[in-house]
N, C-alpha and C positions, 0 to 999 in steps of 0.2 A: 600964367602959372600961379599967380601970388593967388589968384581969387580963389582956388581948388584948396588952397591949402589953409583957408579962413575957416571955414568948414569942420577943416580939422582941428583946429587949435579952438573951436568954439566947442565942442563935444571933448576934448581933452576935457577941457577948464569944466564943463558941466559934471564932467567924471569927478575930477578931483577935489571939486565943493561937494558932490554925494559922500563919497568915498568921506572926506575932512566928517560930515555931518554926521553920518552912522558911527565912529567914532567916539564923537563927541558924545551922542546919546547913546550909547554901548556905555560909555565910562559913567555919564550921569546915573545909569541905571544900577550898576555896580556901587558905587558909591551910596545911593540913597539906602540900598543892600544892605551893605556895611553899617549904616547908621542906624538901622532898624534890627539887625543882630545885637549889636552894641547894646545899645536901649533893651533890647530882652534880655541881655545879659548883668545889666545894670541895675536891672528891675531884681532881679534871680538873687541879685548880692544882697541888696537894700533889704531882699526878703529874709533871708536868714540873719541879717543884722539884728535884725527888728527881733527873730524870734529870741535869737542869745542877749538881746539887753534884756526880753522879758522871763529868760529862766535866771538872770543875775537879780533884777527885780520886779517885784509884781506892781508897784506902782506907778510904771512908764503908762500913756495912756493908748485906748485900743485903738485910737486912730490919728497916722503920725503922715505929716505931711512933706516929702522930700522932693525938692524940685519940681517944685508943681502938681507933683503926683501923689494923691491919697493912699497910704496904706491901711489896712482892717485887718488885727489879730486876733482870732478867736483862737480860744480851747477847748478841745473836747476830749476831758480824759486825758490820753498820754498823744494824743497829736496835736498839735502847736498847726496854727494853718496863718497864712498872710494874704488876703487878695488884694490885687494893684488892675486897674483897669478892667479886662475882662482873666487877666489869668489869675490861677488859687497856686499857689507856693505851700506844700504838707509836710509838715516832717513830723513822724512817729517815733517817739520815743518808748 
């Protein structure tokens, strides 16, 4: 009887390493998620930072580099604009 039941406890254990694994890469997936919302959102702040120290003053320079990452502030007229990577951050005054 013991050998009928090896079987089963080797198809358990394969279950519950799948099962443990999807998991894992479910949570890794979410998390990388997270960290790439975060970053757009971080970028969103940095952008309108940028454009309120250049309506305090106009001598901060057009390209400011935070964390690695280049900003570019142009104006045109009444809109103040910031690109970072591929996004453009506008704000119309």
């Amino acid at each position: 009887m013991r050998r009928r039941h090896e079987g089963f406890i080797l198809i358990e254990a394969i279950t519950s390493l799948t099962i443990a694994l999807l998991v894992i890469f479910t949570l890794t997936l979410c998390v990388n998620e997270q960290f790439k919302l975060l970053n757009n959102w971080e970028q969103r702040v940095n952008a309108h930072k940028i454009v309120l120290l250049h309506l305090k003053n106009s001598q901060i320079p057009e390209k400011m580099t935070i964390k690695g990452q280049d900003y570019y502030f142009s104006q045109i007229k009444n809109k103040y604009q910031v690109r970072v990577n591929k996004n453009v951050y506008q704000i119309q005054i």
